[in-house]
VOPAGU-2260 file (C-alpha; in pm, 1 decimal, decimal comma):
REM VOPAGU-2260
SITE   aa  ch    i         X         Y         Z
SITE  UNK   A    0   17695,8     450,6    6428,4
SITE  UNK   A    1   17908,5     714,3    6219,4
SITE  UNK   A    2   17739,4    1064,7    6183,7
SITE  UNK   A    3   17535,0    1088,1    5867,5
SITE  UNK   A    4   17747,1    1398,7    5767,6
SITE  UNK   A    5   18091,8    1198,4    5841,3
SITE  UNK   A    6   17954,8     871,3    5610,3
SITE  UNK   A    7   18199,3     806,1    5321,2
SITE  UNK   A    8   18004,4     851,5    4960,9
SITE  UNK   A    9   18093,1     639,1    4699,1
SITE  UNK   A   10   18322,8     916,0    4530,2
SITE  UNK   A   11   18465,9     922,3    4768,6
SITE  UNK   A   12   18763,2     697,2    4769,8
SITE  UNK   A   13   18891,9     541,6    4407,0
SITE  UNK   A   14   18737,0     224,0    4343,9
SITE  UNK   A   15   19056,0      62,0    4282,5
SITE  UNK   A   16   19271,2     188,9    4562,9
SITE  UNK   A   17   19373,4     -99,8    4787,1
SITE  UNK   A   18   19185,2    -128,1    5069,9
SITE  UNK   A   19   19329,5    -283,1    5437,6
SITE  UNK   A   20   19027,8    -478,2    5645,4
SITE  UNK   A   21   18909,7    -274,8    5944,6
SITE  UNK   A   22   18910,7    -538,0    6167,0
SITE  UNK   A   23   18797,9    -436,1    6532,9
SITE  UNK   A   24   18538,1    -152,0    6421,2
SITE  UNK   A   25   18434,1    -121,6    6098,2
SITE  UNK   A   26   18452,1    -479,9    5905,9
SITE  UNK   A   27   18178,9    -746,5    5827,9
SITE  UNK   A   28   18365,4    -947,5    6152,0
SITE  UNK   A   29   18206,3    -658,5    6414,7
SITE  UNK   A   30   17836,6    -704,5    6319,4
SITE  UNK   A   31   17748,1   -1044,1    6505,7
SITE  UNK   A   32   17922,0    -947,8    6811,2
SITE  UNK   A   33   17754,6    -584,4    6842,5
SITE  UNK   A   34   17422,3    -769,3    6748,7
SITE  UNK   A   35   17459,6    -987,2    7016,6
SITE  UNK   A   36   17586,0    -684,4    7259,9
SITE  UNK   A   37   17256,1    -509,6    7164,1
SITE  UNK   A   38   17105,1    -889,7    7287,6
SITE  UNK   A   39   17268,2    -866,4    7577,1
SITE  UNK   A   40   17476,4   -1131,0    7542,0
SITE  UNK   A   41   17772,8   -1164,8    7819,2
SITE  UNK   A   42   18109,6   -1090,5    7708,0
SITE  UNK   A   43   17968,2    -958,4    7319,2
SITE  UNK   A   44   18161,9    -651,3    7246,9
SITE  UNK   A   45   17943,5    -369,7    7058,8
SITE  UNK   A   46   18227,6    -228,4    6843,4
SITE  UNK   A   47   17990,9     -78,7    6593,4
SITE  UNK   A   48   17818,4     109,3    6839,6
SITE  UNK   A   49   17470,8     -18,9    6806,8
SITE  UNK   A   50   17334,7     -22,6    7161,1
SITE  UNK   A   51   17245,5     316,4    7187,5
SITE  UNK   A   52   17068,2     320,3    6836,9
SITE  UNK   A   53   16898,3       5,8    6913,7
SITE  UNK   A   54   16860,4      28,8    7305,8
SITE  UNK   A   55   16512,1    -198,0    7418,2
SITE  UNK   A   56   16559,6    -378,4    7079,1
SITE  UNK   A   57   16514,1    -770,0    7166,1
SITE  UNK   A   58   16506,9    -940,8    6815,5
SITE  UNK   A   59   16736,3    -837,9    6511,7
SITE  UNK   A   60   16738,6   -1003,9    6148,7
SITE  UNK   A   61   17059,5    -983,0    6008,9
SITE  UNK   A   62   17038,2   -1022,6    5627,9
SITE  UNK   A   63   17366,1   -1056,3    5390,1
SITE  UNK   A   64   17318,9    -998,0    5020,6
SITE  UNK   A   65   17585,2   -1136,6    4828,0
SITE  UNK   A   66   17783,2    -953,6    4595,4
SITE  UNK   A   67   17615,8    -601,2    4694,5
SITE  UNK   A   68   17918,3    -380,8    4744,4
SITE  UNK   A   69   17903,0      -3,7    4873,8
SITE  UNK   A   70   18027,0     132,9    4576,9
SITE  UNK   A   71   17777,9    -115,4    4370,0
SITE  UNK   A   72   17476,1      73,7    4548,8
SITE  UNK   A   73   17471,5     379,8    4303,3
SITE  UNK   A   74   17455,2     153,6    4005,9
SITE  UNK   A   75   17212,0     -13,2    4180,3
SITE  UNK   A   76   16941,5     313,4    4305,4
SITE  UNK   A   77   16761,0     323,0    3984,8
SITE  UNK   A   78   16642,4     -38,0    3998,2
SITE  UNK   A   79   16626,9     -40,1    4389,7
SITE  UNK   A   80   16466,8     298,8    4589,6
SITE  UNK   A   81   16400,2     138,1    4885,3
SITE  UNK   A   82   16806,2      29,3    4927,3
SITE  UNK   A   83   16871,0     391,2    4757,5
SITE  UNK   A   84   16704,3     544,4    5073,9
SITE  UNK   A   85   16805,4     346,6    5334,5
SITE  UNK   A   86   17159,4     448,9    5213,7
SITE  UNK   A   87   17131,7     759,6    5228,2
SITE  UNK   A   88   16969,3     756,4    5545,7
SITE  UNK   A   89   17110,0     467,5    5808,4
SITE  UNK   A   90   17367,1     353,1    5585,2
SITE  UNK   A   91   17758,1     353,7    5653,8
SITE  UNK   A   92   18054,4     150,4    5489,5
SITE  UNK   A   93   18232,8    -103,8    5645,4
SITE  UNK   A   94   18547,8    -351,5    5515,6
SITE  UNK   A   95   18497,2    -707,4    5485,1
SITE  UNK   A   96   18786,1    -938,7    5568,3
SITE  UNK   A   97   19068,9   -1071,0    5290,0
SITE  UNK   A   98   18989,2   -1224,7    5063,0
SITE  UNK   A   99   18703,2   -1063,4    4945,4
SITE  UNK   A  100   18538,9   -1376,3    4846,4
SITE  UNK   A  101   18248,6   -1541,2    4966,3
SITE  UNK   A  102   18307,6   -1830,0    5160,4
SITE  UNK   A  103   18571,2   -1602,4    5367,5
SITE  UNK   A  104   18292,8   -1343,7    5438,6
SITE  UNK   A  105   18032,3   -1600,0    5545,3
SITE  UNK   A  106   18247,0   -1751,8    5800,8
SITE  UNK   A  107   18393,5   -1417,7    5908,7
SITE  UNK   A  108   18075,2   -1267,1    5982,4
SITE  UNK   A  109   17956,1   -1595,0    6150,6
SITE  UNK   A  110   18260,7   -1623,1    6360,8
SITE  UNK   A  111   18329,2   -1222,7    6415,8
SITE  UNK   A  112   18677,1   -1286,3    6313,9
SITE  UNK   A  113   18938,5   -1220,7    6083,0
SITE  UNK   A  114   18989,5   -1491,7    5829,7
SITE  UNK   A  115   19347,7   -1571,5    6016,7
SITE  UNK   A  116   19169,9   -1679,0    6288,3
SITE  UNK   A  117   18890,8   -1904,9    6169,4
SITE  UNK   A  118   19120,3   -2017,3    5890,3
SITE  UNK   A  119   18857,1   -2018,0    5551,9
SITE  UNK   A  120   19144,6   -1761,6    5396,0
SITE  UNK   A  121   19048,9   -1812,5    5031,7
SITE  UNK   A  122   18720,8   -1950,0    4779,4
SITE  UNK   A  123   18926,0   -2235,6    4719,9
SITE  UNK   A  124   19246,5   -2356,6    4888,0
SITE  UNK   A  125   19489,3   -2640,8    4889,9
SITE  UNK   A  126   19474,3   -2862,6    5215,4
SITE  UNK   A  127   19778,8   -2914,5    5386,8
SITE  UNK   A  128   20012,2   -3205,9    5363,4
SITE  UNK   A  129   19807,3   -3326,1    5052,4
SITE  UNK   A  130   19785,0   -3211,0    4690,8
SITE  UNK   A  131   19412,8   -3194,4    4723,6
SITE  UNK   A  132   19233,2   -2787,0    4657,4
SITE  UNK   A  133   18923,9   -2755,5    4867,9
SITE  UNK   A  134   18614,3   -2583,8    4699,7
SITE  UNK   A  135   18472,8   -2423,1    5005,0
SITE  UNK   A  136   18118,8   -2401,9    4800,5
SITE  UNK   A  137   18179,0   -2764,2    4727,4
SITE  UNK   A  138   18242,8   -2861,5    5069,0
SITE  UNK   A  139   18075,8   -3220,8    5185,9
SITE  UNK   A  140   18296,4   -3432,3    5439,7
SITE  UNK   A  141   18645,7   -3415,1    5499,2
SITE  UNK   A  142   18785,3   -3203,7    5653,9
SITE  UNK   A  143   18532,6   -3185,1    5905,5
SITE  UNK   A  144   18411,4   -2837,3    5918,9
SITE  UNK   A  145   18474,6   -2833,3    6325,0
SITE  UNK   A  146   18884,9   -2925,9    6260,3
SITE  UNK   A  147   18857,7   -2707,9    5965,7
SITE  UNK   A  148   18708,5   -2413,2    6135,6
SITE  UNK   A  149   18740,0   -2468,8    6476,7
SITE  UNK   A  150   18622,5   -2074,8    6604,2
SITE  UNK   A  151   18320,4   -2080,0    6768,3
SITE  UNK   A  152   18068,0   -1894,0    6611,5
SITE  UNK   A  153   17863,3   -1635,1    6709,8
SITE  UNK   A  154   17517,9   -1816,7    6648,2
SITE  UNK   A  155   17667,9   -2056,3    6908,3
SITE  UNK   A  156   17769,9   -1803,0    7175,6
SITE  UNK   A  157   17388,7   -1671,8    7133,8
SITE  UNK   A  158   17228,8   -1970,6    7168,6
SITE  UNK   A  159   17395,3   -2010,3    7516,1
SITE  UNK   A  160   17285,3   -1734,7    7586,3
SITE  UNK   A  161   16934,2   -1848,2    7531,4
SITE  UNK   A  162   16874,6   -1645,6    7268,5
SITE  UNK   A  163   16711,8   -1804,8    6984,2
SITE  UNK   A  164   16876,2   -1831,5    6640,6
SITE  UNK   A  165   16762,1   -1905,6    6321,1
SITE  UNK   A  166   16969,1   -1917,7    5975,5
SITE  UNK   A  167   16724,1   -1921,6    5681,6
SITE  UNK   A  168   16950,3   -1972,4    5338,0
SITE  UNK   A  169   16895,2   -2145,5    5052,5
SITE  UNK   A  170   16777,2   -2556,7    5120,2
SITE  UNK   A  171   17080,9   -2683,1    4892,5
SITE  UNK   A  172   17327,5   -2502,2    5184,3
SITE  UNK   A  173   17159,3   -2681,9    5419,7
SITE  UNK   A  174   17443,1   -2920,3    5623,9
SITE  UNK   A  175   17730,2   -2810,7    5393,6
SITE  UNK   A  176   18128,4   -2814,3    5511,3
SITE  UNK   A  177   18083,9   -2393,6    5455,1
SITE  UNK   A  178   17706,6   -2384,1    5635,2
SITE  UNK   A  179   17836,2   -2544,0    5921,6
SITE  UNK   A  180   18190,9   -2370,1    5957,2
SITE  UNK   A  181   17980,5   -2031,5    5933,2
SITE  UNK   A  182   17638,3   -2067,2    6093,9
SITE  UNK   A  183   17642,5   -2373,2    6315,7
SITE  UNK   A  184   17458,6   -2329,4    6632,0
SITE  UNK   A  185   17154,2   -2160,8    6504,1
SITE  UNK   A  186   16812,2   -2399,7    6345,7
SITE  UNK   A  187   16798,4   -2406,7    5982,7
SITE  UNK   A  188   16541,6   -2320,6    5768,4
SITE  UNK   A  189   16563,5   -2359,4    5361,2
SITE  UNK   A  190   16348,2   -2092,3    5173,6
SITE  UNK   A  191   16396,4   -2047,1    4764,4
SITE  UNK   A  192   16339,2   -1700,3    4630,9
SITE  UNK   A  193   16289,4   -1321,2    4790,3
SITE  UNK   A  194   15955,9   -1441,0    4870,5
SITE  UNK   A  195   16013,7   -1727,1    5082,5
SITE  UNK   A  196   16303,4   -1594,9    5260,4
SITE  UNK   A  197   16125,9   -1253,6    5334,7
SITE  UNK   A  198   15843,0   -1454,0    5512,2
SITE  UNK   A  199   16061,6   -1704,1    5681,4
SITE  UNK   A  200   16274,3   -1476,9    5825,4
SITE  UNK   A  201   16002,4   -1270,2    5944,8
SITE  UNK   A  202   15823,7   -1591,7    6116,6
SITE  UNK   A  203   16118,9   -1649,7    6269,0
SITE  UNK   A  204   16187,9   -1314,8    6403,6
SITE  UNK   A  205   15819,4   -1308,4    6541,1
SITE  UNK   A  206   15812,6   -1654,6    6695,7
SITE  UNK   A  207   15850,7   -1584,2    7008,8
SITE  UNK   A  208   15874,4   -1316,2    7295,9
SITE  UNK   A  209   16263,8   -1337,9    7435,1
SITE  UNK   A  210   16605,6   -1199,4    7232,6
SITE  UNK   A  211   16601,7   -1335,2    6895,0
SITE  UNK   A  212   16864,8   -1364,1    6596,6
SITE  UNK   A  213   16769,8   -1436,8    6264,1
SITE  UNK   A  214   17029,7   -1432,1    5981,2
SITE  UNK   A  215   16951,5   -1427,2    5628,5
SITE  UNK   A  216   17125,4   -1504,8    5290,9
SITE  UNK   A  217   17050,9   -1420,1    4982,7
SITE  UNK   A  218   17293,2   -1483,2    4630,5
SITE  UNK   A  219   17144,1   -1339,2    4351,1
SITE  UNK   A  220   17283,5   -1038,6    4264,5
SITE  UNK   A  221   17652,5   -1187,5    4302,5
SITE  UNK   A  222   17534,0   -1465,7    4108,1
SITE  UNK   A  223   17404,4   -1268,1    3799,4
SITE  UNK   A  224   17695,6    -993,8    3849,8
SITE  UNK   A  225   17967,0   -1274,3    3764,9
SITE  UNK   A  226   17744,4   -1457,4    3487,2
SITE  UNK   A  227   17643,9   -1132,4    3305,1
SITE  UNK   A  228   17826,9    -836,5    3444,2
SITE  UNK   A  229   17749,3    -531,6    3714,0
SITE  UNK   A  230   17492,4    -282,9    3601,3
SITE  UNK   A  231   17372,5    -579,1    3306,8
SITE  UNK   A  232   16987,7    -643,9    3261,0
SITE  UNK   A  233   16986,8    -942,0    3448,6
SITE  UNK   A  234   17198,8    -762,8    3704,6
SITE  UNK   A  235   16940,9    -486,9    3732,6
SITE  UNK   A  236   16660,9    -749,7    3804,5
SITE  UNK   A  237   16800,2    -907,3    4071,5
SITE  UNK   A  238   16880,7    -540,6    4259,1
SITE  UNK   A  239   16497,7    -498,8    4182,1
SITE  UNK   A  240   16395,4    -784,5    4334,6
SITE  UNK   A  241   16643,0    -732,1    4668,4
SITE  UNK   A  242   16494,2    -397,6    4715,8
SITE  UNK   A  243   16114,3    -588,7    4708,0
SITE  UNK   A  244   16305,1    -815,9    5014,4
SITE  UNK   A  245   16409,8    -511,8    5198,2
SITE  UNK   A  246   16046,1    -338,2    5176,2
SITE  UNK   A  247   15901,9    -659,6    5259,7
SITE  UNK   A  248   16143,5    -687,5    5586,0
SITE  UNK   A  249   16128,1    -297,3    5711,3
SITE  UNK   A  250   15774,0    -326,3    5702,4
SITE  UNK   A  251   15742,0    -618,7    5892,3
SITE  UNK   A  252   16007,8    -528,6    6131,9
SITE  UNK   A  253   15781,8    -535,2    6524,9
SITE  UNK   A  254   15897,8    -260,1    6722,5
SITE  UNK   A  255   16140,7    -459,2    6938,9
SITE  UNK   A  256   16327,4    -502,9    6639,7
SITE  UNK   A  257   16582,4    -424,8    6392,6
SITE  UNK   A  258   16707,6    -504,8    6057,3
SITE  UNK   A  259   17079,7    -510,2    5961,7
SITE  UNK   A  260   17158,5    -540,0    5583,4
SITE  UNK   A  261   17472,3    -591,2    5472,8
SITE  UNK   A  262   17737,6    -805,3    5218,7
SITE  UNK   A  263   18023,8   -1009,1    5164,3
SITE  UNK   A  264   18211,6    -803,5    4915,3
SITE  UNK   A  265   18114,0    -606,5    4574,2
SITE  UNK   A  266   18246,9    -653,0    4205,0
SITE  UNK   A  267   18403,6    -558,0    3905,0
SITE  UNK   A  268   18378,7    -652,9    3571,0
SITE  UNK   A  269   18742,5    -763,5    3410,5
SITE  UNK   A  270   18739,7    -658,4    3066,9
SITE  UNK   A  271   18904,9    -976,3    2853,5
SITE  UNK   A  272   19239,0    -755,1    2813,5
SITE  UNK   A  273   19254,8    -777,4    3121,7
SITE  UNK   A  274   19320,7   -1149,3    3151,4
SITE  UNK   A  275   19607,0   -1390,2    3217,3
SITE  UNK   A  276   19569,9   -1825,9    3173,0
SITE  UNK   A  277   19821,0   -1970,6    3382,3
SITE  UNK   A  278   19743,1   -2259,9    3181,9
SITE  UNK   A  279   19871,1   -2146,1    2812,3
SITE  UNK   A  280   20176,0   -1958,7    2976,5
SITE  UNK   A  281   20496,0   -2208,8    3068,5
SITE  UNK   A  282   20612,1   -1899,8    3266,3
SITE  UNK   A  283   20359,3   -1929,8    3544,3
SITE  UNK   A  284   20363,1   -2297,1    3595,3
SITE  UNK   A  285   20690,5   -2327,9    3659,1
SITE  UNK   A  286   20784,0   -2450,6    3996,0
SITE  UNK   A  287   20415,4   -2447,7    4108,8
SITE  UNK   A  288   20254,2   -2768,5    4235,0
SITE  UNK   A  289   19926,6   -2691,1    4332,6
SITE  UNK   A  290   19762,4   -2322,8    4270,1
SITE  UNK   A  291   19420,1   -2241,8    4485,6
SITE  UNK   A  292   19285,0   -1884,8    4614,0
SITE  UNK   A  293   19037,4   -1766,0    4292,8
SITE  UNK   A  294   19118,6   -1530,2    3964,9
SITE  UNK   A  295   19207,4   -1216,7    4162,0
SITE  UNK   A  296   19399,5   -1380,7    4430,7
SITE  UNK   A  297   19623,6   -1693,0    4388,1
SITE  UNK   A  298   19808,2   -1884,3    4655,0
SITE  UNK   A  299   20106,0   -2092,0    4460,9
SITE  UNK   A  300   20219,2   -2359,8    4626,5
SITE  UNK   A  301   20587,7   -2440,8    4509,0
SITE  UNK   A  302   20835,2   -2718,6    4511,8
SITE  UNK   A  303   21097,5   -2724,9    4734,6
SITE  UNK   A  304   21332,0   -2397,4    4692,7
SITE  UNK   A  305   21117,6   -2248,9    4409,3
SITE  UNK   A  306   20965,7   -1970,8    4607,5
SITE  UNK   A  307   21149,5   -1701,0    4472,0
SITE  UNK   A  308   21169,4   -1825,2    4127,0
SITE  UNK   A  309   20822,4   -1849,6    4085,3
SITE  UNK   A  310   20790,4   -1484,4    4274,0
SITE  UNK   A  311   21017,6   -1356,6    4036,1
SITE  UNK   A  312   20852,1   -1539,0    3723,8
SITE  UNK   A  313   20518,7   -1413,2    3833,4
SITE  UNK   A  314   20631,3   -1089,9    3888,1
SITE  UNK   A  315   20798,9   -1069,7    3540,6
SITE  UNK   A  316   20483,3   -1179,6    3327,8
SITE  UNK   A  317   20214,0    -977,4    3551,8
SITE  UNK   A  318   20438,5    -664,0    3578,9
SITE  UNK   A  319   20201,8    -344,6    3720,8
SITE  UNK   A  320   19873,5    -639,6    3709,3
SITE  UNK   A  321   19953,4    -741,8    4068,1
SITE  UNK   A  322   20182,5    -775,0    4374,8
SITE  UNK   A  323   20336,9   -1103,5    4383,6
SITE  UNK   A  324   20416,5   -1174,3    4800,3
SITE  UNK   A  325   20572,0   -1450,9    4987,7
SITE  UNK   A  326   20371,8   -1615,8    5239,4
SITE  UNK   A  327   20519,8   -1423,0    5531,4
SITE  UNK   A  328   20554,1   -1082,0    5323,9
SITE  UNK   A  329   20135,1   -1143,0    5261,7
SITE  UNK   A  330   20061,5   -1172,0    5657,4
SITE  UNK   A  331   20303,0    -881,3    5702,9
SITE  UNK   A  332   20030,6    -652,2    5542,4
SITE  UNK   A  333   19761,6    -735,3    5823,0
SITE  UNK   A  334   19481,5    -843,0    5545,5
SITE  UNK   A  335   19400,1   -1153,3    5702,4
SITE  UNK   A  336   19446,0   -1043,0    6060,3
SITE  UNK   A  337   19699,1   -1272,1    6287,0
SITE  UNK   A  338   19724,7   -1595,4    6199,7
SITE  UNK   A  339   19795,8   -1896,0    6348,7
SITE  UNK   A  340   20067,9   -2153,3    6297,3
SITE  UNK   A  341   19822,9   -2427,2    6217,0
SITE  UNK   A  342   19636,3   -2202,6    5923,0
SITE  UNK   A  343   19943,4   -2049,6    5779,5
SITE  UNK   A  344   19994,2   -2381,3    5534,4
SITE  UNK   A  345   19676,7   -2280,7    5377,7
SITE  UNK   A  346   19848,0   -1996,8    5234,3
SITE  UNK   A  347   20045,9   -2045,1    4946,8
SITE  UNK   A  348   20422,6   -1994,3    4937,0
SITE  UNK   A  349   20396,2   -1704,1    4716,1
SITE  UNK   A  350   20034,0   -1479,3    4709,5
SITE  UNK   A  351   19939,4   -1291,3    4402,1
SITE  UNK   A  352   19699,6   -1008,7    4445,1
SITE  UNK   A  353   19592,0    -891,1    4097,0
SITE  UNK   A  354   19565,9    -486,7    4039,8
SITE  UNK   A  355   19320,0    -285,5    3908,9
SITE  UNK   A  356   19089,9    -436,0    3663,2
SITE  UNK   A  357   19324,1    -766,9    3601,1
SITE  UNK   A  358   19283,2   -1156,7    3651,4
SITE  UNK   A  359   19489,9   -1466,3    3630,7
SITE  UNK   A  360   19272,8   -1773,4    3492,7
SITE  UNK   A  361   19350,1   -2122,1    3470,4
SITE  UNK   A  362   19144,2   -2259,5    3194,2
SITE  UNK   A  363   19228,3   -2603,8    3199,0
SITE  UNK   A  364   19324,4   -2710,9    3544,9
SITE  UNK   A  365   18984,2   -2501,9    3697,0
SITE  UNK   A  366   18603,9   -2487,9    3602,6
SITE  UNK   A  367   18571,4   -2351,8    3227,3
SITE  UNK   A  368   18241,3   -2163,2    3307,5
SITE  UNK   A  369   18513,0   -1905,6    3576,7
SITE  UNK   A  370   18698,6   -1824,7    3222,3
SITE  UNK   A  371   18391,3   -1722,5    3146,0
SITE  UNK   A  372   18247,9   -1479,3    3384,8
SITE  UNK   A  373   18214,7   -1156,2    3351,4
SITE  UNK   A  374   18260,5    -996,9    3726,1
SITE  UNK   A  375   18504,3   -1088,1    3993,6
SITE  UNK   A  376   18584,1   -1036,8    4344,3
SITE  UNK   A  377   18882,8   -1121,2    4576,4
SITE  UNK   A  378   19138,0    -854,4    4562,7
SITE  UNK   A  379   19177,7    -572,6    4782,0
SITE  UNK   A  380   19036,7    -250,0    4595,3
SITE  UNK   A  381   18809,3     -30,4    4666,1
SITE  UNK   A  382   18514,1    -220,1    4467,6
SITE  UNK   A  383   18553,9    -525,4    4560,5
SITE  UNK   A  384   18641,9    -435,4    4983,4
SITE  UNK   A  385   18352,5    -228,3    5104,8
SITE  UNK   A  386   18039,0    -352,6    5194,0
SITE  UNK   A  387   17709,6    -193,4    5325,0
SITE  UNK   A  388   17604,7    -193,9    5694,0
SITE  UNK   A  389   17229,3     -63,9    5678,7
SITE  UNK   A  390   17075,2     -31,1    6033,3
SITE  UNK   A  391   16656,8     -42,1    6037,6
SITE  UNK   A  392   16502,6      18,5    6368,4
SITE  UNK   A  393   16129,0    -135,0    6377,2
C-alpha cells in the first residue's frame, strides 16, 4: 500500500488532464488478483501490495460503488464522514481501465485485465461482421458472454482454489450477458437497497470458516450523478446512504477479514455548451455506418476508404473538444492495454475521445433520456479515470 504521506490528494493533479490506465500496479484490474494473493491463491500476483497489510486475513468483501470517483470524494465528505475518514486514512488512488465506463470496469475488475484483453472495450459497441451495436447493460443472448468474453475471471480462478465466492448485486443483473462476462464463477445473490446488500454480503462473508470472497455492487450514486448532476440533492443522498453501507460493513468486518471499497470510474457534469448531436450535423455522419462507444468516447465505423475523411471531418467540427484517432493510432496510446486480433474489430475505424468538459450526442439514432443527462463518464481525464481503493482491516 502507498505511504499515507506519498497518497495523491485530489488537488493534486487537474481534473481534466488525460489520464493513461496503470495497468500492472495501480488500476481497478490489480485488486482481484492481490485479493486472491492475500487468499492464497496459486499463481495470484499481489501487485497492490496487500499481503503484508492483510497477512492472516482469510475472508475479504470487495465492494464497487459505481460512479464514486477519487476526485468525487471531497464533494462527497460532507454528506459521507465515514468514506471522508477512511480516505484520509487507508485510502489511495488507483486508474481504472479505458473506457471509463461501466460495463468495461466491471469486467476488468472481474477478469484483472485490461479491457484489450477481455474485449468489453466500450458501454456500447458494434459487433463485428454485422451492423448490429451491443448495449452491454442490455445484454441477454447472443453473443454468448463466454465467446464474447472469453478471459477467465478471477471469481473462477478462486473458486478452484476452493475458496468460496459470492457476488451479491442487484436481482435484475442476475444471469445477464455483462453479469456473466464479469462475475461468473462465484454464487449469486440479489439484494435491493444499502440495507439488503450490507447484510447479504456480510452473511456471506461469515458463512463459513475457510478463505472467502465476497464482491459487492452497488449503482446509486452513478445513477443519480448522470440523472441530476454531481454534488445535486439527490446526488448528496445517495453518498449519504453509501457511507451508512460502509459503517454497516467496517463494523461487521470479523477479524479475519477485510473490506476493499472501490469504483468503476467518477463524473463530470457537461454543461449544454458543451454538446455536439451527430444527428442534426451532416458533417459527422458522413461516411459513418454504424457509431457505438458512449457520449465521451465514440468508435465510428466507416465505409470502405472513408477513414480519413471522416477523421478529418470530425476533427474539423470538434476542433480543441477532442482527439479524433484511427483505430491503430488509439491502441498506440496503451489505454486499452494490448489487444488482440480477434477484439480489435470492436474498435471503430476512427476513435473520438472528447476533451475537457465536451460530448458528442446522437439524439435520434440513441436513447433520448442520454441527451438528457446531466453527468458523464468515458474519457480519459482526471475526473472521470481515478477511482478509490479503500483497504479496511477487521
Amino acid at each position: 500500500m502507498t505511504d499515507p504521506a506519498d497518497r495523491v490528494t485530489p488537488d493534486a493533479v487537474p481534473l481534466l488532464s488525460p489520464v493513461v490506465p496503470e495497468y500492472g500496479g495501480r488500476s481497478l484490474a490489480d485488486v482481484l488478483p492481490s485479493a486472491l494473493a492475500v487468499l492464497g491463491v496459486p499463481g495470484a500476483a499481489d501487485l497492490l501490495g496487500l499481503a503484508g497489510e492483510l497477512a492472516g486475513v482469510r475472508r475479504i468483501a470487495v465492494l464497487l460503488v459505481d460512479g464514486l470517483g477519487w476526485y468525487q470524494i471531497p464533494t462527497a465528505a460532507p454528506y459521507a464522514p465515514t468514506l471522508a475518514g477512511l480516505t484520509a486514512t487507508v485510502g489511495q488512488p488507483l486508474t481504472c481501465g479505458f473506457p471509463s465506463t461501466t460495463p468495461t470496469s466491471l469486467v476488468t475488475l472481474g477478469t484483472g485485465t485490461a479491457s484489450g484483453a477481455h474485449g468489453v472495450l466500450g458501454f456500447t459497441l458494434r459487433v463485428p461482421g454485422t451492423d448490429r451495436v451491443l448495449n452491454h447493460i442490455e445484454w441477454f443472448g447472443e453473443p454468448p458472454p463466454l465467446r464474447w468474453q472469453p478471459v477467465t475471471t478471477q471469481l473462477e480462478q478462486a473458486r478452484a482454489a476452493g475458496v468460496a465466492v459470492t457476488v451479491v448485486s442487484r436481482p435484475e443483473f442476475g444471469g445477464t450477458g455483462l453479469t456473466v462476462a464479469a462475475n461468473r464463477g462465484g454464487d449469486y445473490r440479489g439484494a435491493t437497497g444499502v440495507d439488503a446488500l450490507a447484510t447479504t454480503m456480510l452473511a456471506a462473508l461469515t458463512a463459513g470458516s475457510g478463505p472467502t470472497l465476497v464482491s459487492g455492487y452497488h449503482p446509486d450514486v452513478d445513477r443519480h450523478g448522470h440523472l441530476s448532476g454531481v454534488d445535486s440533492m439527490p446526488w448528496r443522498a445517495a453518498v449519504t446512504e453509501v457511507d451508512g453501507l460502509l459503517a454497516r460493513l467496517v463494523d461487521g468486518l470479523p477479524p479475519d477479514a477485510a473490506l476493499l471499497v472501490t469504483a468503476d470510474h467518477g463524473q463530470l457534469d457537461v454543461p449544454a455548451g458543451d454538446r455536439f448531436d451527430l444527428d442534426t450535423d451532416p458533417r459527422l455522419t458522413a461516411g459513418v455506418r454504424v457509431v457505438a462507444g458512449e457520449p465521451r468516447v465514440r468508435y465510428l465505423h466507416v465505409a470502405p476508404g472513408a477513414t480519413e475523411d471522416v477523421r478529418a471531418g470530425w476533427a474539423g467540427v470538434l476542433g480543441a473538444a477532442a482527439r479524433v484517432l484511427t483505430r491503430d493510432e488509439a491502441v498506440a496510446t496503451g489505454w486499452f492495454g494490448p489487444v488482440p486480433e480477434e477484439h480489435l474489430r470492436r474498435i471503430g475505424d476512427v476513435v473520438v475521445v472528447c476533451n475537457d468538459t465536451y460530448a458528442v450526442l446522437a439524439s435520434r439514432s440513441e436513447s433520448p433520456v442520454l441527451s438528457r443527462l446531466v453527468a458523464f463518464h468515458g474519457a480519459d481525464t482526471a475526473a472521470e479515470m481515478t477511482i478509490p481503493l479503500l483497504v479496511v482491516r477487521g
